[in-house]
N, C-alpha and C positions, 0 to 999 in steps of 0.2 A: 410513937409516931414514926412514920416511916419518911424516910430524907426526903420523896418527891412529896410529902404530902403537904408542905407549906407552898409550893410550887403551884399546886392542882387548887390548893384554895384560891389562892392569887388569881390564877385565869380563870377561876370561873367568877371572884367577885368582879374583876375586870371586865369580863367579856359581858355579863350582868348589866355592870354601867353605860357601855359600847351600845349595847344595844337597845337600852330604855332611850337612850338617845339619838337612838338613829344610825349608830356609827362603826357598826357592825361590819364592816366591809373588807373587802379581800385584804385591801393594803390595811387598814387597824388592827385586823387578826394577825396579819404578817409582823406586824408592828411588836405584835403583845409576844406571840413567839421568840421574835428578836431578845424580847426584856426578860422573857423566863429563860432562855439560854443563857443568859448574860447573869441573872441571876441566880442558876444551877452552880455554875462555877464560882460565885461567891460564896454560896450558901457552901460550896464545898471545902474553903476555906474558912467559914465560920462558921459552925455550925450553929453555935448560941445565937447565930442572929437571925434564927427560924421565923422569931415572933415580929420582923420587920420586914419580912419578903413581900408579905402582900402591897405594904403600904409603897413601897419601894418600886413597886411595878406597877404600882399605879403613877406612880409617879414617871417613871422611865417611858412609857406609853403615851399621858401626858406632854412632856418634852420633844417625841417623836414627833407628834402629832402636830407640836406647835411649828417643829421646824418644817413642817410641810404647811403652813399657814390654818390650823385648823384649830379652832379654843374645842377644847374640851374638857371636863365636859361645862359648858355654858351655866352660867347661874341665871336660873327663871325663878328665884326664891325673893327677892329683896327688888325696891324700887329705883333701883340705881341708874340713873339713865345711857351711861357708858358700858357696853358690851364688855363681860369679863367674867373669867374661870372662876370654877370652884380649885380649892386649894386644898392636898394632903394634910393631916392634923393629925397625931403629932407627926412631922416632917421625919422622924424615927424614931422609933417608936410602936407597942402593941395596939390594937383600939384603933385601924384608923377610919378616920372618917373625914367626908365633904365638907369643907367651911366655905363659905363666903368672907375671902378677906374684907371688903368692900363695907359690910352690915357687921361683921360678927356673928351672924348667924349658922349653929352646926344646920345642915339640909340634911344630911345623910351618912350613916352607918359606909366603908366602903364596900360594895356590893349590894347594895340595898336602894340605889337612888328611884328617886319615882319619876 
């Protein structure tokens, strides 16, 4: 496996999710960029921790996203009547995927959301 290739999975299950949801946009993409750079340089200091990039940049994108007032990506899976995210699982971790903390319910594989 070649170093950028946990990098390029990451943005593209990201950018996947970004845009089943609408959120594909100048600033998100800028967003996701910011989090693989910032992640290159970890990765470059870890390198065992290949198998946690993706989840980690979903995560990082996430948080960006929040601090511009934006949930992403939004849970439409469960009858919760309070507006609120799907959550990274495992938090680090290989595997990750969409929870709804709210239900318990996994929604989605990361990169795979519908």
């Amino acid at each position: 496996m070649t170093p950028e290739a946990p990098l390029l999975s990451a943005r593209a299950a990201v950018l996947h999710d970004l845009t089943v949801r609408g959120l594909a946009d100048a600033r998100a993409v800028s967003l996701l960029e910011e989090a693989l750079a910032s992640r290159r340089w970890w990765l470059n200091q870890w390198a065992e921790g290949a198998a946690y990039v993706p989840g980690l940049v979903a995560q990082d994108v996430q948080d960006a996203l929040y601090d511009d007032s934006c949930r992403w990506p939004r849970c439409t899976s469960c009858d919760r009547p309070v507006e609120h995210s799907l959550q990274i699982q495992p938090e680090l971790g290989d595997d990750p995927r969409w929870i709804c903390d709210e239900s318990g319910l996994v929604v989605a594989p990361l990169g795979q959301l519908p």
